[in-house]
PyMOL CGO cylinders between C-alpha atoms (Angstrom):
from pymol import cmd
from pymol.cgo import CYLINDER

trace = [
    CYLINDER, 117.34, 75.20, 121.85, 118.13, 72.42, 124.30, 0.3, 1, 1, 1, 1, 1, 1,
    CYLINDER, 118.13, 72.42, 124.30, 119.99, 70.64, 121.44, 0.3, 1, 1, 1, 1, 1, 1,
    CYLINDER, 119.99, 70.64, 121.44, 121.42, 73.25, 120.34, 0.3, 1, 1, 1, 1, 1, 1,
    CYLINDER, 121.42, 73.25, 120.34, 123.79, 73.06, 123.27, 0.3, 1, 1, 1, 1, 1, 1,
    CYLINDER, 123.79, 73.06, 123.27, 125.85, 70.04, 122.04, 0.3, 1, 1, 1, 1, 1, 1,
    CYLINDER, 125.85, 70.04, 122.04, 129.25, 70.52, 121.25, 0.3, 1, 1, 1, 1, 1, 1,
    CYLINDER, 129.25, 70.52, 121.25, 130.11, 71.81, 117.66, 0.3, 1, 1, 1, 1, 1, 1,
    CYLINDER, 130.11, 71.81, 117.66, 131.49, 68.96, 115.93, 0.3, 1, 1, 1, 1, 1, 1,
    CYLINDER, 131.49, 68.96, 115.93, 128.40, 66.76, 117.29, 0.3, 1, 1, 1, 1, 1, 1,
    CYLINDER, 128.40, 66.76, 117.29, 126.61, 64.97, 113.97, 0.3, 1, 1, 1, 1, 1, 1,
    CYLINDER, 126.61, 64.97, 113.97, 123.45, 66.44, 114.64, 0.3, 1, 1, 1, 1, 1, 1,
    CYLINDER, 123.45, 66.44, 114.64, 124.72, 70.85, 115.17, 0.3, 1, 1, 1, 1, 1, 1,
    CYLINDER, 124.72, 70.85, 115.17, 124.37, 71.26, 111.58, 0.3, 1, 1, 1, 1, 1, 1,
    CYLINDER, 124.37, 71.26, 111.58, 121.16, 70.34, 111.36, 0.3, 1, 1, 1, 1, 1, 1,
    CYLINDER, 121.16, 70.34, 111.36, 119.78, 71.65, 114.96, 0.3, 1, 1, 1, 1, 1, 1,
    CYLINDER, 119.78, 71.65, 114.96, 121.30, 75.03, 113.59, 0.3, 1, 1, 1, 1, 1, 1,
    CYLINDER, 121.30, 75.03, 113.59, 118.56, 75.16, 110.24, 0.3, 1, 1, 1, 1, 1, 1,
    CYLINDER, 118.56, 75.16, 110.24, 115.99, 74.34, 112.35, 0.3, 1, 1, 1, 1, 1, 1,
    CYLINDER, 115.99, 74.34, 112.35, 116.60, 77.15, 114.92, 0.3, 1, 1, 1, 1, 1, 1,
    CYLINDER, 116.60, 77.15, 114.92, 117.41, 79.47, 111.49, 0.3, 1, 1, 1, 1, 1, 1,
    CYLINDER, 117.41, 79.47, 111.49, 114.22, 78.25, 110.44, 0.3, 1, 1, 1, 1, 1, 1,
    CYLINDER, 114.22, 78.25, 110.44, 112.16, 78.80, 113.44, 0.3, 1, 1, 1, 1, 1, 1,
    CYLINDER, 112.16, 78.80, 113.44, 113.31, 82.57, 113.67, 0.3, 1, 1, 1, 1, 1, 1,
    CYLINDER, 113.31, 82.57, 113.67, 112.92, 83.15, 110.21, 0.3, 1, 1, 1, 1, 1, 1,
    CYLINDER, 112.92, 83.15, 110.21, 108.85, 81.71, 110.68, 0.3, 1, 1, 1, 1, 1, 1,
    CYLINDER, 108.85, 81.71, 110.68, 108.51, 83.72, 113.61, 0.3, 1, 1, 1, 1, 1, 1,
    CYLINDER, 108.51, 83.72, 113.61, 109.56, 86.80, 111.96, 0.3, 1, 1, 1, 1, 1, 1,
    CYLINDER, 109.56, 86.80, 111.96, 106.80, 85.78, 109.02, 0.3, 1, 1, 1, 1, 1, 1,
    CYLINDER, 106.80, 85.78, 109.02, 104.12, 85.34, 111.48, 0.3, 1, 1, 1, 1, 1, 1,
    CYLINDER, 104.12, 85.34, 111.48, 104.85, 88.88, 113.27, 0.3, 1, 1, 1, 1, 1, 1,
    CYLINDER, 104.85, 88.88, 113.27, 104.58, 90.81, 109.66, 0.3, 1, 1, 1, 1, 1, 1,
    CYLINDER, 104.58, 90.81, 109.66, 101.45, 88.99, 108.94, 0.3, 1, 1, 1, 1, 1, 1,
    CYLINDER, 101.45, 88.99, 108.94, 99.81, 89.83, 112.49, 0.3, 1, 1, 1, 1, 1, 1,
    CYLINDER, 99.81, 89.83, 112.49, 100.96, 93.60, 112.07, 0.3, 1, 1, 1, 1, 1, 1,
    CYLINDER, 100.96, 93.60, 112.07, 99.41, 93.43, 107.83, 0.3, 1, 1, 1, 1, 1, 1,
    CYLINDER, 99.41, 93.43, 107.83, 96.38, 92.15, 109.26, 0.3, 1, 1, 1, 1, 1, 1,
    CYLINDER, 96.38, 92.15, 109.26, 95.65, 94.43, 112.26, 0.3, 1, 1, 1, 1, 1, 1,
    CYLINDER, 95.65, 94.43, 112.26, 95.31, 92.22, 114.74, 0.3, 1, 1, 1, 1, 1, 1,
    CYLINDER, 95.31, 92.22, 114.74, 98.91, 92.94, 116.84, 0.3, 1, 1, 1, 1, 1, 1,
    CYLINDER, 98.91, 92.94, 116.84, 98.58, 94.39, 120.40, 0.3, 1, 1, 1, 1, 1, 1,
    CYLINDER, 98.58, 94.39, 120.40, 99.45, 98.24, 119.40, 0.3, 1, 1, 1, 1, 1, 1,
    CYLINDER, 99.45, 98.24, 119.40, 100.39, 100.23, 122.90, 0.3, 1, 1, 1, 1, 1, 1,
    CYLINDER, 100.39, 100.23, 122.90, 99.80, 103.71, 121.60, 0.3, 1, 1, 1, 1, 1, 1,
    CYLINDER, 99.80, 103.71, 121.60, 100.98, 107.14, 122.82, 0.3, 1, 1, 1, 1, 1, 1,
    CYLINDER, 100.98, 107.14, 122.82, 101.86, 110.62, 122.15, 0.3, 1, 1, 1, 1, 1, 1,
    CYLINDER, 101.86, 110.62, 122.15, 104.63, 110.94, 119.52, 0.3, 1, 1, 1, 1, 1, 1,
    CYLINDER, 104.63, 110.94, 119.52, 106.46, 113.37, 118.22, 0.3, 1, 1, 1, 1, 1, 1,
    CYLINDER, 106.46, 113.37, 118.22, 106.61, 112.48, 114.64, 0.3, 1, 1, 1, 1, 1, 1,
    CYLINDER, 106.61, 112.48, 114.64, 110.26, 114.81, 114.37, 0.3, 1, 1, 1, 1, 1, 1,
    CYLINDER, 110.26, 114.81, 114.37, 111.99, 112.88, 116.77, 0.3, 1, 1, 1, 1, 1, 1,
    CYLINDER, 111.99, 112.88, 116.77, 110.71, 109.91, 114.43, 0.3, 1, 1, 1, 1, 1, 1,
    CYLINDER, 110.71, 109.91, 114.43, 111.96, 111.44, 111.40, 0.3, 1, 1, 1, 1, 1, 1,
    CYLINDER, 111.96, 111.44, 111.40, 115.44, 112.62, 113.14, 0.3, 1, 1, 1, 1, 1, 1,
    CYLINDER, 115.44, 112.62, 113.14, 115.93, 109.25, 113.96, 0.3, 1, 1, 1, 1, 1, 1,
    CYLINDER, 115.93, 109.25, 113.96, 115.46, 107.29, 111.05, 0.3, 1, 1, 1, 1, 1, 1,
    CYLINDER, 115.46, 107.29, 111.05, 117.14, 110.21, 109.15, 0.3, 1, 1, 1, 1, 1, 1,
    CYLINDER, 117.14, 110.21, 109.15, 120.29, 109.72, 111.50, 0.3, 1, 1, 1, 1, 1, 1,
    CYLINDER, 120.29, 109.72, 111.50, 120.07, 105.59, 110.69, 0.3, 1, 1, 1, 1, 1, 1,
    CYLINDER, 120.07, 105.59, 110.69, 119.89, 105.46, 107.37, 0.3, 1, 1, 1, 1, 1, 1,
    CYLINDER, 119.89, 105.46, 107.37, 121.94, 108.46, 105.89, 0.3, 1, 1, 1, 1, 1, 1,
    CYLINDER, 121.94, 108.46, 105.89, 125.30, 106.80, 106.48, 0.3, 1, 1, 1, 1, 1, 1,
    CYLINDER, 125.30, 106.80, 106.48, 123.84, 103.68, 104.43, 0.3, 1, 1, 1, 1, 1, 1,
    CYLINDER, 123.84, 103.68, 104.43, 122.64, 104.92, 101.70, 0.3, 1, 1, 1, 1, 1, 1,
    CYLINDER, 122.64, 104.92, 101.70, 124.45, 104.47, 98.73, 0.3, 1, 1, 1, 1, 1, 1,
    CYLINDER, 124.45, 104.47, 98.73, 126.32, 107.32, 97.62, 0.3, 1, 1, 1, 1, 1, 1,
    CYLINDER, 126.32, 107.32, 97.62, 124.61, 108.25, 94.19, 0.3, 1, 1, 1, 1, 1, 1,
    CYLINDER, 124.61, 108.25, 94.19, 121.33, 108.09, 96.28, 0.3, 1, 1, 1, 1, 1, 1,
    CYLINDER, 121.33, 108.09, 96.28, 120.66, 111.97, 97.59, 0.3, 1, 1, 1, 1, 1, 1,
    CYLINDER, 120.66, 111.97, 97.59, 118.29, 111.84, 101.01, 0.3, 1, 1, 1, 1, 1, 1,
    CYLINDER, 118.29, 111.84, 101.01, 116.20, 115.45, 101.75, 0.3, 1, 1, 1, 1, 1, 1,
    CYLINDER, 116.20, 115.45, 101.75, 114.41, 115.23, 105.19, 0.3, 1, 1, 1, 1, 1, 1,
    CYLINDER, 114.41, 115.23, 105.19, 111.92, 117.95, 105.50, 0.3, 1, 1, 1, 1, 1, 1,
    CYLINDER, 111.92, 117.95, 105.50, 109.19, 119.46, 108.24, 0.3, 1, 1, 1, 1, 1, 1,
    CYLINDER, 109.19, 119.46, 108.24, 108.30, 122.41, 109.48, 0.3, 1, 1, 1, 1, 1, 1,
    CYLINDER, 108.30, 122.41, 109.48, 109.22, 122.75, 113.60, 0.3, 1, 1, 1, 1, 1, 1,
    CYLINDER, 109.22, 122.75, 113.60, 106.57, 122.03, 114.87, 0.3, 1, 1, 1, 1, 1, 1,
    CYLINDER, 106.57, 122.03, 114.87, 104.44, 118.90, 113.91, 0.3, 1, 1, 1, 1, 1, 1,
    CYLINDER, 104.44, 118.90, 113.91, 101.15, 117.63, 115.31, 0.3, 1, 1, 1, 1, 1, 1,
    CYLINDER, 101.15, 117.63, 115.31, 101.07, 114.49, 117.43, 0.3, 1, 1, 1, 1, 1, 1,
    CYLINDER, 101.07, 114.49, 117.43, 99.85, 111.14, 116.74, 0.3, 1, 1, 1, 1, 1, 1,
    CYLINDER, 99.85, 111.14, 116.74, 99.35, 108.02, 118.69, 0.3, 1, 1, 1, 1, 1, 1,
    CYLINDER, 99.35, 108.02, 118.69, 101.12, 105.08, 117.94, 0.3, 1, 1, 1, 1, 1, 1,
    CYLINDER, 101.12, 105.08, 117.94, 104.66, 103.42, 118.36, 0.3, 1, 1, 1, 1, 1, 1,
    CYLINDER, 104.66, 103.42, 118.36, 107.59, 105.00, 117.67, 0.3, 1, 1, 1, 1, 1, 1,
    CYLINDER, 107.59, 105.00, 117.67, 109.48, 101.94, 116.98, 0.3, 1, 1, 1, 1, 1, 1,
    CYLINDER, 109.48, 101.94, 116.98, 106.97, 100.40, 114.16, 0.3, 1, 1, 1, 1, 1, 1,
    CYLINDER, 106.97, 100.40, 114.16, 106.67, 104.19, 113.01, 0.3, 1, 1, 1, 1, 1, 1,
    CYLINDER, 106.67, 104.19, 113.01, 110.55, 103.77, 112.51, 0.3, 1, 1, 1, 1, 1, 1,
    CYLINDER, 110.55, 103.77, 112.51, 110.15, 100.10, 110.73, 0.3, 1, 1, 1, 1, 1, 1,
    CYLINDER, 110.15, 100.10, 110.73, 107.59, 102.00, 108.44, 0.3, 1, 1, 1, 1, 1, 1,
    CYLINDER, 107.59, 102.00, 108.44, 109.54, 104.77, 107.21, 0.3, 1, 1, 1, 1, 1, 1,
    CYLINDER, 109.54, 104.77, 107.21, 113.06, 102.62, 107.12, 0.3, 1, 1, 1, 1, 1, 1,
    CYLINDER, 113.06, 102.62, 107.12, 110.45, 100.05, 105.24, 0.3, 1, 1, 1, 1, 1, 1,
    CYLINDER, 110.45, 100.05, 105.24, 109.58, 102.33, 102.49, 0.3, 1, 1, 1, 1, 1, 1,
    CYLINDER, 109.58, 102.33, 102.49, 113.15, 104.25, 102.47, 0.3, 1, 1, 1, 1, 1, 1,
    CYLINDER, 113.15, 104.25, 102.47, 114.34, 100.43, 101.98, 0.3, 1, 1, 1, 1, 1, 1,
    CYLINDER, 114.34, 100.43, 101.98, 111.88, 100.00, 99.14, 0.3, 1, 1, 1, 1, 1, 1,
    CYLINDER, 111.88, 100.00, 99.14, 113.16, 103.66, 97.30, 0.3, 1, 1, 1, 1, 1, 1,
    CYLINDER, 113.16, 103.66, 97.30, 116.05, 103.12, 97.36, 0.3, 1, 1, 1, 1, 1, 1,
    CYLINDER, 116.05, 103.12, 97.36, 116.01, 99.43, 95.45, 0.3, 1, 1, 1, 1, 1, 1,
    CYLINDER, 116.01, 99.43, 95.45, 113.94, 101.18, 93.45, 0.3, 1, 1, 1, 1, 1, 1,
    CYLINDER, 113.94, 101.18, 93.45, 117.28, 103.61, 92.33, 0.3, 1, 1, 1, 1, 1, 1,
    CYLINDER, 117.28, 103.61, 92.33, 120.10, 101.12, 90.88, 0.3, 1, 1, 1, 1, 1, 1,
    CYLINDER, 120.10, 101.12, 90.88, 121.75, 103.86, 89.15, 0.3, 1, 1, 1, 1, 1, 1,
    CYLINDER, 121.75, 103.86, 89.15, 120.80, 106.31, 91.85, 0.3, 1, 1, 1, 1, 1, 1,
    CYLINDER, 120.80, 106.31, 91.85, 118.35, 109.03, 92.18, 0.3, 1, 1, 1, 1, 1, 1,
    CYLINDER, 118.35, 109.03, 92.18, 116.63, 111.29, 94.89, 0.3, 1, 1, 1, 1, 1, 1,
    CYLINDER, 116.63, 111.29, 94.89, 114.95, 110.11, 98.01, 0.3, 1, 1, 1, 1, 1, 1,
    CYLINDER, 114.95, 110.11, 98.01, 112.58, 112.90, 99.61, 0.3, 1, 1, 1, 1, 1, 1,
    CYLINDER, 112.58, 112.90, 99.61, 110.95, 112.52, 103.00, 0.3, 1, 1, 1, 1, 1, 1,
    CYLINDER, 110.95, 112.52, 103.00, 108.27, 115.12, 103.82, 0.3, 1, 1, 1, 1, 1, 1,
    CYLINDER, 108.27, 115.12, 103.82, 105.84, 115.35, 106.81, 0.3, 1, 1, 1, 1, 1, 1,
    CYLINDER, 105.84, 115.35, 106.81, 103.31, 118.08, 107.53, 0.3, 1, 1, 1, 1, 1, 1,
    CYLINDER, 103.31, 118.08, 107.53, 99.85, 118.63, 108.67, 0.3, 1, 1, 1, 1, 1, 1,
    CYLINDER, 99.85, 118.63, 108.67, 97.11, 118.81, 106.42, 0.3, 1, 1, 1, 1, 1, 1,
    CYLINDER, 97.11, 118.81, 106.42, 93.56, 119.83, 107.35, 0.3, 1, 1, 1, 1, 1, 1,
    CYLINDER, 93.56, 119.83, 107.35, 91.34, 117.62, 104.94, 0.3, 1, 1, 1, 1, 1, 1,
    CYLINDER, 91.34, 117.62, 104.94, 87.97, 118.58, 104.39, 0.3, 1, 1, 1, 1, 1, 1,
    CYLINDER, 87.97, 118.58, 104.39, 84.90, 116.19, 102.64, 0.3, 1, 1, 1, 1, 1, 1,
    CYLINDER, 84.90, 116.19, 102.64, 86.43, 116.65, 99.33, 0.3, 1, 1, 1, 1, 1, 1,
    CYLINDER, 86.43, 116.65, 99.33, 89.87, 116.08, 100.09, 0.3, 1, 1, 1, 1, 1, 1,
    CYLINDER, 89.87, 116.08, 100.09, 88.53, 112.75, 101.58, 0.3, 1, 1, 1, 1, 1, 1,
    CYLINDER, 88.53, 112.75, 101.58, 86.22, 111.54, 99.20, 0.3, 1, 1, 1, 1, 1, 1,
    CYLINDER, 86.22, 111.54, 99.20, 89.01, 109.02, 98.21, 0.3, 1, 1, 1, 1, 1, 1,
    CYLINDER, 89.01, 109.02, 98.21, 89.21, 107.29, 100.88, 0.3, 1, 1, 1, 1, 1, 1,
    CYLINDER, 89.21, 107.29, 100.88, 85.45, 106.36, 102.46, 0.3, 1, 1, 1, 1, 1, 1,
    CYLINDER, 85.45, 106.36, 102.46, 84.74, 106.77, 106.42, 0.3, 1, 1, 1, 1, 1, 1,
    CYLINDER, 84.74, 106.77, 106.42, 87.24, 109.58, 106.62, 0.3, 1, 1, 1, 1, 1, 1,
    CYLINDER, 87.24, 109.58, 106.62, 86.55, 112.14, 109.12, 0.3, 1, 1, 1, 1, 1, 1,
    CYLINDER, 86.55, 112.14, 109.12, 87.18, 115.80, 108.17, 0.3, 1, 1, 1, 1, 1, 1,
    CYLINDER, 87.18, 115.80, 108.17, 89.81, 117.32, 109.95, 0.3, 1, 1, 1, 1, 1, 1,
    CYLINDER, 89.81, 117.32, 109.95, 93.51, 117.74, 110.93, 0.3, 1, 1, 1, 1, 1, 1,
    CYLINDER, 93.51, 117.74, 110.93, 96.29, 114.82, 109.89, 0.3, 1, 1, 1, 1, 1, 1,
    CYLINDER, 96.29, 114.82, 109.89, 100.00, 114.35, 109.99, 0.3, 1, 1, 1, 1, 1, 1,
    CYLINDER, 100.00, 114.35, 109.99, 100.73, 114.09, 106.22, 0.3, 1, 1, 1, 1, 1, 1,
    CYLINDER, 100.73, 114.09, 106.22, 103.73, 111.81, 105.26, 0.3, 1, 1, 1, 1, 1, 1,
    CYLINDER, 103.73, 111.81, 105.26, 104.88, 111.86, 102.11, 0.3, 1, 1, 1, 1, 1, 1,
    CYLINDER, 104.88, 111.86, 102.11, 108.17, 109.31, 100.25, 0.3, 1, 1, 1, 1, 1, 1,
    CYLINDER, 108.17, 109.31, 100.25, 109.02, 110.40, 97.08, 0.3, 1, 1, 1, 1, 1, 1,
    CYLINDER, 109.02, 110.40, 97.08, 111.82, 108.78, 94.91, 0.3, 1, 1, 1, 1, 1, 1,
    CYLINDER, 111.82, 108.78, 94.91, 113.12, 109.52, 91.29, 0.3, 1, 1, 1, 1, 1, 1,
    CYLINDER, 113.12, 109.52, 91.29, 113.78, 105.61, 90.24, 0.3, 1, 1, 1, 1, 1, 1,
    CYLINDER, 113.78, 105.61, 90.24, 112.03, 102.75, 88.09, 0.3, 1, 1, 1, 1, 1, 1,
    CYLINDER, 112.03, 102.75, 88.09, 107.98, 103.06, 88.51, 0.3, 1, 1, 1, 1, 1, 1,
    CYLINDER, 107.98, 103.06, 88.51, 105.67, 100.84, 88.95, 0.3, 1, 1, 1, 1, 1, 1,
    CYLINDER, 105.67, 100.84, 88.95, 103.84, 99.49, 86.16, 0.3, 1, 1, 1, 1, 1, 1,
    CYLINDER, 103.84, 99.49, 86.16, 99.84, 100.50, 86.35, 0.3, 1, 1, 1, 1, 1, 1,
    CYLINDER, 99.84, 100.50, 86.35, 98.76, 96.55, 86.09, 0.3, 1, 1, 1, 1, 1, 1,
    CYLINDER, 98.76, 96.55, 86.09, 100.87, 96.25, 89.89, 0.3, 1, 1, 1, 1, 1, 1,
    CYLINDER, 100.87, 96.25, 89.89, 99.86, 99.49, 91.12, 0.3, 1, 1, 1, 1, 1, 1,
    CYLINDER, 99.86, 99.49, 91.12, 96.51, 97.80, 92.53, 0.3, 1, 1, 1, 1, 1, 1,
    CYLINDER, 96.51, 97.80, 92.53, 98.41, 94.45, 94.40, 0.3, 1, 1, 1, 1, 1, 1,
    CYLINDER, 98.41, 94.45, 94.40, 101.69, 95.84, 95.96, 0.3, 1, 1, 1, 1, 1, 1,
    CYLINDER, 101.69, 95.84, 95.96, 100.38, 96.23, 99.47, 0.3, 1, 1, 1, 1, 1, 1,
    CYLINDER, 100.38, 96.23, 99.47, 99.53, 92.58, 98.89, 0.3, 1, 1, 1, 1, 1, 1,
    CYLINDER, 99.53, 92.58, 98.89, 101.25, 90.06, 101.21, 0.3, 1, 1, 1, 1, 1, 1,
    CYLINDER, 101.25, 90.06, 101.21, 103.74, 88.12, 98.52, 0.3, 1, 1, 1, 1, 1, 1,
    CYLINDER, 103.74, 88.12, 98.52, 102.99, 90.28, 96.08, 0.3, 1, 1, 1, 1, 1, 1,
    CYLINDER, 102.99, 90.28, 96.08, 106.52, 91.61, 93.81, 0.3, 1, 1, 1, 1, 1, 1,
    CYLINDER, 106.52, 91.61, 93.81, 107.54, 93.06, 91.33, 0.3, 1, 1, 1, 1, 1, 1,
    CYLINDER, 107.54, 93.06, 91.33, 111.11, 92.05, 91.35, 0.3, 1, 1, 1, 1, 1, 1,
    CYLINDER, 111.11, 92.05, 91.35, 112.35, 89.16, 89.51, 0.3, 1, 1, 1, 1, 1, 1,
    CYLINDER, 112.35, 89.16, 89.51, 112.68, 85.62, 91.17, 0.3, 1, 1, 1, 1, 1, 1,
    CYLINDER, 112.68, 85.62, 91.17, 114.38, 85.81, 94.19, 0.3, 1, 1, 1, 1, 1, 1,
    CYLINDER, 114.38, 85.81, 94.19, 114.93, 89.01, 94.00, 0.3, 1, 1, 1, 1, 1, 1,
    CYLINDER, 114.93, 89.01, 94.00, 112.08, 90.26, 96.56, 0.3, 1, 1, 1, 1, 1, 1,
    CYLINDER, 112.08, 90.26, 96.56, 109.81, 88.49, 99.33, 0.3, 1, 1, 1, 1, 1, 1,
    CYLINDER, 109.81, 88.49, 99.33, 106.90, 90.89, 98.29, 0.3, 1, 1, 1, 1, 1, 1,
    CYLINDER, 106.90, 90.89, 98.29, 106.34, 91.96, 102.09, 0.3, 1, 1, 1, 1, 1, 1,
    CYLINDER, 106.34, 91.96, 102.09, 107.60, 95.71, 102.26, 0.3, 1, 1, 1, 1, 1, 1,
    CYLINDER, 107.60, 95.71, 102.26, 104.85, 97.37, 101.26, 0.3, 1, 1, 1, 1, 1, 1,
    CYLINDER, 104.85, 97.37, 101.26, 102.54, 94.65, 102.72, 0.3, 1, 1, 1, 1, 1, 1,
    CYLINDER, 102.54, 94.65, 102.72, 104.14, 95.45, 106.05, 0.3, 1, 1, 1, 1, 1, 1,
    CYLINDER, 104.14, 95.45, 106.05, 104.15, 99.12, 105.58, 0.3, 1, 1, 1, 1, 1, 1,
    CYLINDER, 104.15, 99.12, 105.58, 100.33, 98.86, 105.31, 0.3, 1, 1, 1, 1, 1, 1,
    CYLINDER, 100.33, 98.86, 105.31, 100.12, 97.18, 108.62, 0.3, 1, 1, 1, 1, 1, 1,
    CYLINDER, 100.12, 97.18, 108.62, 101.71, 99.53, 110.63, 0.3, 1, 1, 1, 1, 1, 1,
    CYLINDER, 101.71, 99.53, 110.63, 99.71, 102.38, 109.01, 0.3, 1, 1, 1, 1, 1, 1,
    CYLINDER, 99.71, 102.38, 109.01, 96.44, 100.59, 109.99, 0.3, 1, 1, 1, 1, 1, 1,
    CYLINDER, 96.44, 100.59, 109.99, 97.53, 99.57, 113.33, 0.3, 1, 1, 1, 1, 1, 1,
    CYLINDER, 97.53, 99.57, 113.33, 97.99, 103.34, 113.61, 0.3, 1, 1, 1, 1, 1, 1,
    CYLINDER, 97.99, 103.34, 113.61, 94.63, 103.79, 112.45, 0.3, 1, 1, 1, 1, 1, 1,
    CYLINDER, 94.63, 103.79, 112.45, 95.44, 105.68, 108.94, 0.3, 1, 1, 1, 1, 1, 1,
    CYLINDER, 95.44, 105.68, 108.94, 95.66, 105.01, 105.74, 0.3, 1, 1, 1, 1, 1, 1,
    CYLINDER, 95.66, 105.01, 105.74, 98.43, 104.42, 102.77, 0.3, 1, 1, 1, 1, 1, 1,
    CYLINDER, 98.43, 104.42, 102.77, 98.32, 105.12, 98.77, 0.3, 1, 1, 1, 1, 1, 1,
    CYLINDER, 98.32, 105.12, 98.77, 101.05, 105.02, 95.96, 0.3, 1, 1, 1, 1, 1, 1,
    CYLINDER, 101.05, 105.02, 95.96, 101.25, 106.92, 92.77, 0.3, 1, 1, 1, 1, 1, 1,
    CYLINDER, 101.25, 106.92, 92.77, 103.80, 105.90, 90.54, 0.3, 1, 1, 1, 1, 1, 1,
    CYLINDER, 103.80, 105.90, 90.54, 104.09, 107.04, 86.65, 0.3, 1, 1, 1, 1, 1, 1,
    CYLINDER, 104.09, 107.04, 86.65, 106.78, 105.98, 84.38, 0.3, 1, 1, 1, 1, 1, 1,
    CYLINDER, 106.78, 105.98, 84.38, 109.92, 108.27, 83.70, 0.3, 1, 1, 1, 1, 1, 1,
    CYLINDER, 109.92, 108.27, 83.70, 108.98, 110.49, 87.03, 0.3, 1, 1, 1, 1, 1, 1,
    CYLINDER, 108.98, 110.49, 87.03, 109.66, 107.68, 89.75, 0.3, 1, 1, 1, 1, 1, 1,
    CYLINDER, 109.66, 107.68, 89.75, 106.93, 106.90, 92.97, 0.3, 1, 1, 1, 1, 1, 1,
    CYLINDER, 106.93, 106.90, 92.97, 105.08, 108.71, 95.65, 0.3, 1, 1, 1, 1, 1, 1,
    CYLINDER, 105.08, 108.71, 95.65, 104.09, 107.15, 98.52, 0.3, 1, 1, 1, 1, 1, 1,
    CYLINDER, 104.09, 107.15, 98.52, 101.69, 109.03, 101.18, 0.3, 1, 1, 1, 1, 1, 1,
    CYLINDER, 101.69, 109.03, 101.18, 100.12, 108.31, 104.53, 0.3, 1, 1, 1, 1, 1, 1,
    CYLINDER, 100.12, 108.31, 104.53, 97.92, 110.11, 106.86, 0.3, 1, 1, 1, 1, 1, 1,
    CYLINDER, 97.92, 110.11, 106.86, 97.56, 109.79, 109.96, 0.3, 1, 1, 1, 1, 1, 1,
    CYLINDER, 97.56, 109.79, 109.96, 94.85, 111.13, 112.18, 0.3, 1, 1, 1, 1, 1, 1,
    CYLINDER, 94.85, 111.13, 112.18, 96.43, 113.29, 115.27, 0.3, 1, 1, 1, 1, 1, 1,
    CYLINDER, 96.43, 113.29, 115.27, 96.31, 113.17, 118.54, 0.3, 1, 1, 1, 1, 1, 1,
    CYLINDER, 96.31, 113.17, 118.54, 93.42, 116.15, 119.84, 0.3, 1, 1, 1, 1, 1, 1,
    CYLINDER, 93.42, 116.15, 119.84, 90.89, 114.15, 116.67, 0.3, 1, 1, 1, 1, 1, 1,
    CYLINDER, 90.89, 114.15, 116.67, 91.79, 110.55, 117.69, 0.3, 1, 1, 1, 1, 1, 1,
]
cmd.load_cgo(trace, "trace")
């Protein structure tokens, strides 16, 4: 950075430039990997998970592609969770991200969220659940699915399906993060010709 204040046409700008590109760009690498592991500082509160949705909603409609067709739905009144609004906004812009590369030749994009009270059975999925009453998120898109052999690796860090350069392999890895720093948990169904649902529960507020 101190270099970086020589004049423009100095011999050495170009150069002090790529490393301060490359710094950022490792920093940014290193902050994914803390939040896929678990181990970032989360400041948790109360949040209203509508206000979430609203905003992302309001973000990303405007950039959508045209042929891609965004439905927002929950009921008024949502329970609350803990967590951070911002990273809850990085999630769902994450996985609306993911959908929507997911839709070349566009397609349907639906984001629900609801609560769901989940008893033993419900659970038996996912071990150390507690019974009881979650926020329910749920991403559904009508695009290209996700072959069964990748199903098991995508929340893997570096893990794509895209071609070469086409993908760093972090967005789901990433979305998994942010759901365990929030303390719940992520799946993916995908099945060929239908397109791919992705779901996350989170445990609210009053059970937490």
């Amino acid at each position: 950075q101190v270099l970086n204040h020589q004049p423009p046409d100095s011999p050495s700008h170009d150069a002090v430039a790529a490393i301060l590109n490359a710094a950022a760009r490792a920093a940014g690498l290193t902050h994914k990997l803390l939040l896929f592991s678990g181990n970032q500082v989360l400041k948790r509160r109360p949040v209203n998970f509508r206000d979430v949705l609203r905003s992302v909603e309001t973000a990303t409609a405007s950039a959508l592609p045209s042929n891609i067709e965004l439905r927002v739905t929950s009921p008024l009144i949502l329970p609350s969770i803990k967590g951070d609004p911002a990273l809850l906004r990085q999630l769902l812009t994450c996985l609306i991200t993911n959908a929507c590369e997911a839709m070349p030749a566009g397609g349907q994009l639906v984001l629900t969220a609801e609560a769901a009270d989940l008893d033993e059975a419900a659970l038996r999925p996912w071990a150390h659940r507690t019974p009881g009453r979650y926020l329910r998120v749920r991403v559904l898109d009508t695009g290209r699915s996700i072959r069964a052999l990748d199903l098991p690796f995508v929340f893997d860090p570096f893990y794509t399906t895209k071609d070469v350069g086409q993908g760093a392999g972090f967005g789901l890895a990433l979305a998994y993060g942010i759901v365990k720093l929030h303390r719940g948990w992520i799946t993916i169904e995908s099945t060929m010709g239908t397109g791919t649902q992705v779901m996350i529960c989170f445990p609210v507020t009053d059970q937490d």
